[in-house]
Jmol script that loads the backbone (N, CA, C; Angstrom):
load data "model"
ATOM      1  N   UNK A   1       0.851  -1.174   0.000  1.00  0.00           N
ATOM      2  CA  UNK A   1       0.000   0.000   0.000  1.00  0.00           C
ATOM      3  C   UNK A   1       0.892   1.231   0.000  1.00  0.00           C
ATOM      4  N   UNK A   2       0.761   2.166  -0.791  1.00  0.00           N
ATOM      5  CA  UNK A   2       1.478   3.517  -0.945  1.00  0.00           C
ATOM      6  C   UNK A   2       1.345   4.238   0.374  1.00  0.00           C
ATOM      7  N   UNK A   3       2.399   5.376   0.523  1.00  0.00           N
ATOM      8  CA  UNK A   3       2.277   5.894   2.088  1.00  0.00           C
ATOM      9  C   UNK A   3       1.284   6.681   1.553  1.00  0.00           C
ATOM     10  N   UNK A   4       0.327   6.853   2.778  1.00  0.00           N
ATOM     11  CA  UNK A   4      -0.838   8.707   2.687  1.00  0.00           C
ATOM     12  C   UNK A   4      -0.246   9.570   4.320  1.00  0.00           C
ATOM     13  N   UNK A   5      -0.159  10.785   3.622  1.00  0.00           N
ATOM     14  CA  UNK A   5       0.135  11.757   5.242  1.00  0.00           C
ATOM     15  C   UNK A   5      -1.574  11.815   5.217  1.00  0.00           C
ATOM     16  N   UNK A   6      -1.527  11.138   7.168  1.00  0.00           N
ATOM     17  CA  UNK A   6      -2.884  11.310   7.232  1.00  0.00           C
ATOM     18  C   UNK A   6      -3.179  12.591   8.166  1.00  0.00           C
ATOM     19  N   UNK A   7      -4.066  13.021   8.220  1.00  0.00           N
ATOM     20  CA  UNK A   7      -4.819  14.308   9.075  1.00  0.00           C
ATOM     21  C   UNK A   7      -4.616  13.933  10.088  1.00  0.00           C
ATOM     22  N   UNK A   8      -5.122  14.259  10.906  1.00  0.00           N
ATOM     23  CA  UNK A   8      -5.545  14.460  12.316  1.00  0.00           C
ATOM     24  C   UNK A   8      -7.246  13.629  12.869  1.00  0.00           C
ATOM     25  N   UNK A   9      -6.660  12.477  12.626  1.00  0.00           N
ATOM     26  CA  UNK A   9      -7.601  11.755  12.984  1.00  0.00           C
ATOM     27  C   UNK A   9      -7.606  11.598  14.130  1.00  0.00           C
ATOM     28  N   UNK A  10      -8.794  10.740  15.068  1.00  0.00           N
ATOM     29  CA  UNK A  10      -8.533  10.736  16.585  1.00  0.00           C
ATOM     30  C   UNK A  10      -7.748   8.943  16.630  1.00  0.00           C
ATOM     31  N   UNK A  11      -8.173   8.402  15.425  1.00  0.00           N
ATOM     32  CA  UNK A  11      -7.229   6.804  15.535  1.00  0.00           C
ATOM     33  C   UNK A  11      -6.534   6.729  14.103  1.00  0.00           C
ATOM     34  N   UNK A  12      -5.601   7.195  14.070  1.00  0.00           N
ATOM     35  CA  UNK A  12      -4.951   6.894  12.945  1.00  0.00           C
ATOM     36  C   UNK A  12      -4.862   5.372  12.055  1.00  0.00           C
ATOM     37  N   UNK A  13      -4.781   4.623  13.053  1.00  0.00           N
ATOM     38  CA  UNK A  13      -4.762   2.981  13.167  1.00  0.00           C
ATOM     39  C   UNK A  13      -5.632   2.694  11.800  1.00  0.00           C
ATOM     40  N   UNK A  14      -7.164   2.607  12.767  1.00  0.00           N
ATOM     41  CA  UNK A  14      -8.201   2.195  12.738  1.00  0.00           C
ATOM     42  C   UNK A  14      -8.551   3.112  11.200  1.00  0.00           C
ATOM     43  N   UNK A  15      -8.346   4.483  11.129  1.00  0.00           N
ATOM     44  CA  UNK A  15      -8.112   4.661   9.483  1.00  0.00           C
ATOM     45  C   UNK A  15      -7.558   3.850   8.830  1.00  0.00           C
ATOM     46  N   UNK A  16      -6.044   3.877   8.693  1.00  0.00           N
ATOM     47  CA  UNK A  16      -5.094   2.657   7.614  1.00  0.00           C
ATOM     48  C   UNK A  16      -5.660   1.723   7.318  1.00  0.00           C
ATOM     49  N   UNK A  17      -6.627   0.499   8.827  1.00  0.00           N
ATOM     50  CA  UNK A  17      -7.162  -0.642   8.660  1.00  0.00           C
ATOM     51  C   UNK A  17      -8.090  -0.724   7.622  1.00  0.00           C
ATOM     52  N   UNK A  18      -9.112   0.530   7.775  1.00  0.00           N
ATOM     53  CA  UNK A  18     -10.077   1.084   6.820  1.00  0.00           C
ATOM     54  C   UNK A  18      -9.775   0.798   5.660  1.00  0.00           C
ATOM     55  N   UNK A  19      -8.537   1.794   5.333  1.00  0.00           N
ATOM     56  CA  UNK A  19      -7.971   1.803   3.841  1.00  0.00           C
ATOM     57  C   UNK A  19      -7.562   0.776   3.063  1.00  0.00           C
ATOM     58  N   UNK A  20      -6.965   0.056   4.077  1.00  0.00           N
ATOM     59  CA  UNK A  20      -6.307  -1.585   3.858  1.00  0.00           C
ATOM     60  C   UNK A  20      -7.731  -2.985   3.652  1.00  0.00           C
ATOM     61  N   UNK A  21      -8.616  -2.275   4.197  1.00  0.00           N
ATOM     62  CA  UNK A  21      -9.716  -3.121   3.670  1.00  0.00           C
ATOM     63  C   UNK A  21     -10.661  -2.620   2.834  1.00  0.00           C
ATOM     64  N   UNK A  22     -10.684  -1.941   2.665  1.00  0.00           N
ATOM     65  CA  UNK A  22     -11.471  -1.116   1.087  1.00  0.00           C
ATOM     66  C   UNK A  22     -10.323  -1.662  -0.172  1.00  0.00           C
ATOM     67  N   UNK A  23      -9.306  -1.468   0.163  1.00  0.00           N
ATOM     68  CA  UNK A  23      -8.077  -1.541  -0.786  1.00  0.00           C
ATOM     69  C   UNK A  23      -8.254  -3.686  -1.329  1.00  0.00           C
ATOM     70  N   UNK A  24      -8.236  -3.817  -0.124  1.00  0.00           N
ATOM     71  CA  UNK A  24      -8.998  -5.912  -0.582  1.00  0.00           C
ATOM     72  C   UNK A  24     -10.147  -6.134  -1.275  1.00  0.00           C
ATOM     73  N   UNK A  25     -10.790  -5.200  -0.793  1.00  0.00           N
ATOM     74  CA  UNK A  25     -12.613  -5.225  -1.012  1.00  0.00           C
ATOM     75  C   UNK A  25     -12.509  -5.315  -2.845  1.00  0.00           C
ATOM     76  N   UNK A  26     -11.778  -3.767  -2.850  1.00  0.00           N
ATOM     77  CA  UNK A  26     -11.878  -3.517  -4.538  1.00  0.00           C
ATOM     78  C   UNK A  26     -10.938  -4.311  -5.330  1.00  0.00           C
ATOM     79  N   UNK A  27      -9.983  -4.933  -4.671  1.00  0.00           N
ATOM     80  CA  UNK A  27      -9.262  -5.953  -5.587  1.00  0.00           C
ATOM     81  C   UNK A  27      -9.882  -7.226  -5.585  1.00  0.00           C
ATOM     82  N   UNK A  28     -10.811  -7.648  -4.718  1.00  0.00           N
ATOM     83  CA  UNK A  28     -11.538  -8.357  -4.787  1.00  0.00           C
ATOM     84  C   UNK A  28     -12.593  -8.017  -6.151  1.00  0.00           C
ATOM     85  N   UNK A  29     -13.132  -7.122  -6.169  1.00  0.00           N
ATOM     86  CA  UNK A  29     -14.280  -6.712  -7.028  1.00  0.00           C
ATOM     87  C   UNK A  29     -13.486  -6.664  -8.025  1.00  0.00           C
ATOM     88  N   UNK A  30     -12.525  -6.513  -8.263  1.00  0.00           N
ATOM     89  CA  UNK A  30     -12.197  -6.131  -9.753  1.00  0.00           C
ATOM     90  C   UNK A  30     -11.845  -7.407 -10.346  1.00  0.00           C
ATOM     91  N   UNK A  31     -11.259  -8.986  -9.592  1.00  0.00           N
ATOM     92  CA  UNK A  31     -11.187 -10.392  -9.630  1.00  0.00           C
ATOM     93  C   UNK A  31     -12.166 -10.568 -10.256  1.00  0.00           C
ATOM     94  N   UNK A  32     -13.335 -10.311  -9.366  1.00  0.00           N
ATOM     95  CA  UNK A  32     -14.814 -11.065  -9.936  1.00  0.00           C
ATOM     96  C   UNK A  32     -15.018 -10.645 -11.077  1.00  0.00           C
ATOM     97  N   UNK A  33     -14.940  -9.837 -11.385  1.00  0.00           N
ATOM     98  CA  UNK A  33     -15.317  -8.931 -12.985  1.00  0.00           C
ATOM     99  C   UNK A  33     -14.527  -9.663 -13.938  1.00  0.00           C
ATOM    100  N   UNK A  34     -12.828  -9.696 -13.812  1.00  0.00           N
ATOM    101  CA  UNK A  34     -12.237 -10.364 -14.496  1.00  0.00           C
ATOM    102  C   UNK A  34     -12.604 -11.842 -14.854  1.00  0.00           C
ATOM    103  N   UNK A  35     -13.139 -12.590 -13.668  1.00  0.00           N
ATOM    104  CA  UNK A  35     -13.268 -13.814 -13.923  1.00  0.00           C
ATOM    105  C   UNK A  35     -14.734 -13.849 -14.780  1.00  0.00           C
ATOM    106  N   UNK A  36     -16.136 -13.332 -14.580  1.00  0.00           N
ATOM    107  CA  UNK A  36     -17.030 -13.032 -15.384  1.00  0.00           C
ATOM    108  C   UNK A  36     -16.906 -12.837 -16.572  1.00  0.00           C
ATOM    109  N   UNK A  37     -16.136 -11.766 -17.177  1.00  0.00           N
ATOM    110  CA  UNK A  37     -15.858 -11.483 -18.618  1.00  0.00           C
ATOM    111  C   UNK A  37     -15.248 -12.350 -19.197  1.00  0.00           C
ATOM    112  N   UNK A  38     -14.199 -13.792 -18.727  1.00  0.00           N
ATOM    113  CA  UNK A  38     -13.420 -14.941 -19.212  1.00  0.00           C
ATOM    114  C   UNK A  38     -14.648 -15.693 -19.306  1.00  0.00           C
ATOM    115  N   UNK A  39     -15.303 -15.504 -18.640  1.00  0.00           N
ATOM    116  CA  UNK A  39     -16.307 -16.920 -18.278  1.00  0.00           C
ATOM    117  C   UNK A  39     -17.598 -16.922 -19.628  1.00  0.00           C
ATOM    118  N   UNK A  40     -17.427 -15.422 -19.564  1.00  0.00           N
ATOM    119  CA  UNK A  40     -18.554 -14.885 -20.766  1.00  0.00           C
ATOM    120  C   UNK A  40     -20.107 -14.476 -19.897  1.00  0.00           C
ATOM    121  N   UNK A  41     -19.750 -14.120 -18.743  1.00  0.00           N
ATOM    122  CA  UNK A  41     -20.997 -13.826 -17.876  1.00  0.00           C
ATOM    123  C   UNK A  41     -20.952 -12.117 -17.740  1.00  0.00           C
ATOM    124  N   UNK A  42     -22.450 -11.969 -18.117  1.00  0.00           N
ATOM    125  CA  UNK A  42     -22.741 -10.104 -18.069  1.00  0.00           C
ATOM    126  C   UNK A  42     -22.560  -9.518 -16.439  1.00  0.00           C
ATOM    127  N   UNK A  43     -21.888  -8.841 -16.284  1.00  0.00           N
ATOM    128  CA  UNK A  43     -21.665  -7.856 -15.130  1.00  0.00           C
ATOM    129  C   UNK A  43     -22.870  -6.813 -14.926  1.00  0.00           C
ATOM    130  N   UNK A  44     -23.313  -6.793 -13.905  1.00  0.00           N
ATOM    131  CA  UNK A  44     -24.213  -6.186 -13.487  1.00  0.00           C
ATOM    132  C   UNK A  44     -23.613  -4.639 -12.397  1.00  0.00           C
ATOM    133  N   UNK A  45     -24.247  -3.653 -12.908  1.00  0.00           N
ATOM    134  CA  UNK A  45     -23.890  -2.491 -12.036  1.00  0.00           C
ATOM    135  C   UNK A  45     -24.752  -1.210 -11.835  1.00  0.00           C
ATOM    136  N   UNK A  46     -24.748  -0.688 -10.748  1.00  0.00           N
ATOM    137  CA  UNK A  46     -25.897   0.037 -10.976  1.00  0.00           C
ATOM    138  C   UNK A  46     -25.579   2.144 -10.907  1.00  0.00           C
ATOM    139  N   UNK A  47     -26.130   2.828 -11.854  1.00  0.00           N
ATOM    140  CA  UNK A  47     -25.702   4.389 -12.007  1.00  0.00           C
ATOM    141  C   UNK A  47     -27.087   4.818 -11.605  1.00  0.00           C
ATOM    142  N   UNK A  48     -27.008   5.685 -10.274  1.00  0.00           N
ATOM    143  CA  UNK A  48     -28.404   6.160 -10.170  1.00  0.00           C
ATOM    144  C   UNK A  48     -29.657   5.720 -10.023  1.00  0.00           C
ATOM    145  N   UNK A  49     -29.725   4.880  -9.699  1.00  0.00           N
ATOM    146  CA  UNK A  49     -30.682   4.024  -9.509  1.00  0.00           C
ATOM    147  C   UNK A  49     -31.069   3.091 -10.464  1.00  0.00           C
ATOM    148  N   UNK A  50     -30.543   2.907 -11.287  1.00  0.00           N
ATOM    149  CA  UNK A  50     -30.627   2.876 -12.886  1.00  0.00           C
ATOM    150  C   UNK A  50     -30.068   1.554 -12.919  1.00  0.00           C
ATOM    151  N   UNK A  51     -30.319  -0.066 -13.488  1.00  0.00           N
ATOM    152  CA  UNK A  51     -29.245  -1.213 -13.071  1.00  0.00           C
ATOM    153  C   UNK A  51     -29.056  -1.508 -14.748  1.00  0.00           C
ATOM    154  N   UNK A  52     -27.800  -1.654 -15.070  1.00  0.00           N
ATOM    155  CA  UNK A  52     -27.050  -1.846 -16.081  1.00  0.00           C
ATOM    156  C   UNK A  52     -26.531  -3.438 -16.416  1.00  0.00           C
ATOM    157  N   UNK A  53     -26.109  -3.346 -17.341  1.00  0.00           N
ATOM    158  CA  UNK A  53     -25.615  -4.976 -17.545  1.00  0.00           C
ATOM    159  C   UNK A  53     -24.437  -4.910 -18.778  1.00  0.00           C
ATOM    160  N   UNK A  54     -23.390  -5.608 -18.385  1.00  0.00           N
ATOM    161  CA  UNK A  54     -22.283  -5.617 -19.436  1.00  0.00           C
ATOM    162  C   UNK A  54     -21.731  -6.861 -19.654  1.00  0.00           C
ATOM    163  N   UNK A  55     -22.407  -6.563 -21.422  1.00  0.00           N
ATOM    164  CA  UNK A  55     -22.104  -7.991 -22.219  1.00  0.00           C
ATOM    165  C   UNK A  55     -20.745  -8.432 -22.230  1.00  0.00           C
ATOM    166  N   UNK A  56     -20.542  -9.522 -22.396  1.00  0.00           N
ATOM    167  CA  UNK A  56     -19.040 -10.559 -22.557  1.00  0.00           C
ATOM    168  C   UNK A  56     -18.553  -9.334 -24.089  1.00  0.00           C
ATOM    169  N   UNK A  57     -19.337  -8.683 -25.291  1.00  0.00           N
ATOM    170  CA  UNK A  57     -18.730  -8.429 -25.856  1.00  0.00           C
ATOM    171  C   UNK A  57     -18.181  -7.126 -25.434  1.00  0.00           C
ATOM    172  N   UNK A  58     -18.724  -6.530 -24.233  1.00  0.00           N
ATOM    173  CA  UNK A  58     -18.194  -5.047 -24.128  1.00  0.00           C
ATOM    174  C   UNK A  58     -19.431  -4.218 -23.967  1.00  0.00           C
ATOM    175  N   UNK A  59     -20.398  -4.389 -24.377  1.00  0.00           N
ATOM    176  CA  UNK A  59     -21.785  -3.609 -25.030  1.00  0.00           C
ATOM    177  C   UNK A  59     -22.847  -3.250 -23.228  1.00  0.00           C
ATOM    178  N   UNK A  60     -23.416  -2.008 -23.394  1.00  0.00           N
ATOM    179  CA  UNK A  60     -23.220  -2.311 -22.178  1.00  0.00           C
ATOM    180  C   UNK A  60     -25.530  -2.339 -22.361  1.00  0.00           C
ATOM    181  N   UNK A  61     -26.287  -2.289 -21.688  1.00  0.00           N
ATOM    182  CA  UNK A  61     -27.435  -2.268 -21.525  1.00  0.00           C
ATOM    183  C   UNK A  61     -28.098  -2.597 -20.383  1.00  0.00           C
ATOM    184  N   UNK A  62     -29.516  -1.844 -20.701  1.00  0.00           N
ATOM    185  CA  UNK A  62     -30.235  -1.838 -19.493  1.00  0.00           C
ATOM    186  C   UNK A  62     -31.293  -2.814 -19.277  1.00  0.00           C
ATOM    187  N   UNK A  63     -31.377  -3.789 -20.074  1.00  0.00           N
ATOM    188  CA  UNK A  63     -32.015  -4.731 -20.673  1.00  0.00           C
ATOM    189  C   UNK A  63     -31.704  -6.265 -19.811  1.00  0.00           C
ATOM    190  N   UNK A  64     -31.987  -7.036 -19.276  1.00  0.00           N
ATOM    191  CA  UNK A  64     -31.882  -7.845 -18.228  1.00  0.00           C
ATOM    192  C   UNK A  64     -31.428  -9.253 -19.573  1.00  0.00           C
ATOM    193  N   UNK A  65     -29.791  -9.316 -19.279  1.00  0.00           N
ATOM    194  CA  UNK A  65     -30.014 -10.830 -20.361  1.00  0.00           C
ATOM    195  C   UNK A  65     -29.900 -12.066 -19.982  1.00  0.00           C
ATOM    196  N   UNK A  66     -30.548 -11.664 -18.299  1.00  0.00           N
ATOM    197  CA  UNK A  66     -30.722 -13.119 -17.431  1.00  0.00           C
ATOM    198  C   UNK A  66     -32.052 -13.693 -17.945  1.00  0.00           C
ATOM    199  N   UNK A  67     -32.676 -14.938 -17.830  1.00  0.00           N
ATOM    200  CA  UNK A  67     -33.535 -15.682 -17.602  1.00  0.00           C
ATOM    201  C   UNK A  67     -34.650 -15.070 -16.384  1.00  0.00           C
ATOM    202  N   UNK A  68     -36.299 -15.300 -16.473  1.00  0.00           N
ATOM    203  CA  UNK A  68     -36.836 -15.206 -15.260  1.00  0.00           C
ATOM    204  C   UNK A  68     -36.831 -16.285 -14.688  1.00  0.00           C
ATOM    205  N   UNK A  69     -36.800 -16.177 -13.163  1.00  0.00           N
ATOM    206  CA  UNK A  69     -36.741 -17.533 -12.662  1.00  0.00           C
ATOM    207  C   UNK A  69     -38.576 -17.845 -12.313  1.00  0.00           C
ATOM    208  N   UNK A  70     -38.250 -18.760 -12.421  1.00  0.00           N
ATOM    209  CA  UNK A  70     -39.575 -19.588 -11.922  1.00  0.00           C
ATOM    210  C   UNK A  70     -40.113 -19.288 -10.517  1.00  0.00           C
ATOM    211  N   UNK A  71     -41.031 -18.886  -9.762  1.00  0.00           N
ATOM    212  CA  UNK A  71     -41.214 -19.048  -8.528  1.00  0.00           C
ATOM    213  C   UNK A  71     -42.172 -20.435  -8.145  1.00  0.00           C
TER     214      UNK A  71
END
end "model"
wireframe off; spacefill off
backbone 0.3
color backbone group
């Protein structure tokens, strides 16, 4: 992890830990994506309330290209 001069926090610690787990979180998230787009599975994401979907070719839409499930 790169150094940050931090402020004047009251736990400096307990910031870094923060950072250091947001910093997993999103390398995590960015794994899953990678492995989806190999796999040929649409990524789902959402702008504004708005839920999106991105095709294996790149293409992106708002158009659901899952299946309904059965209840």
């Amino acid at each position: 992890m790169k150094s940050l001069k931090f402020k004047n926090y009251k736990n400096k610690n307990l910031f870094r830990e923060a950072l250091e787990y947001a910093a997993i979180g999103n390398r995590g998230v960015q794994l899953a994506l990678q492995e989806s787009q190999r796999k040929g599975i649409p990524t789902v994401f959402g702008i504004m309330d708005k839920i999106f979907y991105r095709m294996p070719d790149g293409t992106i839409t708002t158009k659901s290209p899952f299946k309904k499930r059965k209840k």
